[in-house]
N, C-alpha and C positions, 0 to 999 in steps of 0.2 A: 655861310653864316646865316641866309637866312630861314636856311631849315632848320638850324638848330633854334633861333630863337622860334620858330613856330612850332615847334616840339616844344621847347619851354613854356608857351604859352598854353598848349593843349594839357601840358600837363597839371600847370596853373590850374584851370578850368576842370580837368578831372580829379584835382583834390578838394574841390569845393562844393562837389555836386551831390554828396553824403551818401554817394553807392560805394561799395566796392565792389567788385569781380573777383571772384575764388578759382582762380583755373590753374595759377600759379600759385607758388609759396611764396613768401615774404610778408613785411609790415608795412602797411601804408595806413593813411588815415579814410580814404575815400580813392574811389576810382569808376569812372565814369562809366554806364552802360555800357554792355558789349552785346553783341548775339548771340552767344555762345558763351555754355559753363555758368558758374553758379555765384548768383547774384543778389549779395545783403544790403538791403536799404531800412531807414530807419531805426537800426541801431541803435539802441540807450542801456545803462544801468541802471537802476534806482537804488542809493546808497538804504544800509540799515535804517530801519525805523529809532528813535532814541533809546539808548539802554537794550538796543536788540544787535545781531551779528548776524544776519542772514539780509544779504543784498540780491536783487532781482535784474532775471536781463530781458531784454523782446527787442525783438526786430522782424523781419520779413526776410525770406529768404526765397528767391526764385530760382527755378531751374530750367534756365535757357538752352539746355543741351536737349540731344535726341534722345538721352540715355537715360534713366531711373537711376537714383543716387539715394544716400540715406545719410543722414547726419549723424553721427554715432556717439560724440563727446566732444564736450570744451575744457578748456580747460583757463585759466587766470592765477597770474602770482598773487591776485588779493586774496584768493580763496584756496585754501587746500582741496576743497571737496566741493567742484561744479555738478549738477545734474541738470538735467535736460528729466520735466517734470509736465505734464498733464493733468487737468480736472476731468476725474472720471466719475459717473455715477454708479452707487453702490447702493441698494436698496433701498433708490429713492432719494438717497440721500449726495449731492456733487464732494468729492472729496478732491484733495490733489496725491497723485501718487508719479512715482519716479516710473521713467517710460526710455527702453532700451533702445531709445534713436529717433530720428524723425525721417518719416519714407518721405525722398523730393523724389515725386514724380514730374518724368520729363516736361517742361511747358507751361506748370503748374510752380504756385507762390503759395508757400506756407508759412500764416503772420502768428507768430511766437507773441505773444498780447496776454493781460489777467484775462482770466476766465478760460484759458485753451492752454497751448504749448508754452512755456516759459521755463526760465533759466532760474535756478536756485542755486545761489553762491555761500555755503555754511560757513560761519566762522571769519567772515569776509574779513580782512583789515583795509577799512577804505580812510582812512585821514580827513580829518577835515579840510575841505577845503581844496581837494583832490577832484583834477576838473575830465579828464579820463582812463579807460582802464584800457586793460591789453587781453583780449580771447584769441584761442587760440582755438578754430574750428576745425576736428578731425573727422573728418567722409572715408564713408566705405571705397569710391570710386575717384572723387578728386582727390586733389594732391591738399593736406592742411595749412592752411593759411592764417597769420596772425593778423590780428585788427586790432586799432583804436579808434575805441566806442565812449562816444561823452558818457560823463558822470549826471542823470538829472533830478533835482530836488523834485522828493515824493509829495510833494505839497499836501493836498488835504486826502485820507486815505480812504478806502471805501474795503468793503467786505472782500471782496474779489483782490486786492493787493494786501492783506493785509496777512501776511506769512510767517505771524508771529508764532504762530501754534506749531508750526511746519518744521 
């Protein structure tokens, strides 16, 4: 009895600690640091701008394994049509264009943020008042894993978040 509640307690503690670990399949909300395999902290959505339908995602994504991995698609029942998108420069000029995956190199943490890697969700239906969503992350090498990721008010917007055009 009382490993099971100390296993309930650990598990307590790892759903509150806002990591997940991607090694396995399933849904969780959070799961605590591991050493091993691939590991999303920071996790957010930012719903549509008013009178717009395109919602944003960023988080951090480490990869604790020995191996090189590559993120290749997400996917969400708010959106029909996720992308995994980059700001790239074109003659001078930063644009955002759609980017066929994100290389996790082994050891290394790549933060999905405006102005870099970020998630474009077209056509989003996000509800008012709808406080998280569900991704579904699919790797070249790990197995895909679903998550829920808060929903956070875009508060005041700046050029870099501002994906109206997009």
């Amino acid at each position: 009895m009382k490993k099971i509640m100390i296993s309930l307690g650990a598990l307590t503690v790892a759903a509150c600690s806002g990591e997940m670990k991607h090694g396995e399949s399933g849904m969780s909300h959070a799961a605590h640091q591991m050493d091993e395999g691939i590991v999303i902290s920071s996790a957010r959505v930012l719903p549509p701008f008013p009178g717009r339908d395109t919602a944003a995602g960023y988080m951090s994504i480490t990869n604790n394994s020995d191996v090189d991995d590559k993120l290749l698609s997400v996917t969400s029942p708010i959106s029909g049509a996720v992308e995994i998108h980059n700001h790239i420069e074109e003659n001078g000029v930063m644009k955002m264009r759609q980017v066929q995956g994100i290389e996790l190199k082994a050891g290394e943490t790549v933060e999905l943020k405006p102005g870099s890697y970020h998630l474009m969700m077209f056509k989003a239906n996000l509800p008012d008042g709808q406080e998280d969503v569900s991704l579904t992350l699919n790797y070249e090498n790990a197995a895909s894993v679903t998550m829920i990721v808060p929903v956070e008010g875009r508060g005041e917007s700046s050029k870099m978040d501002d994906h109206s055009g997009h």
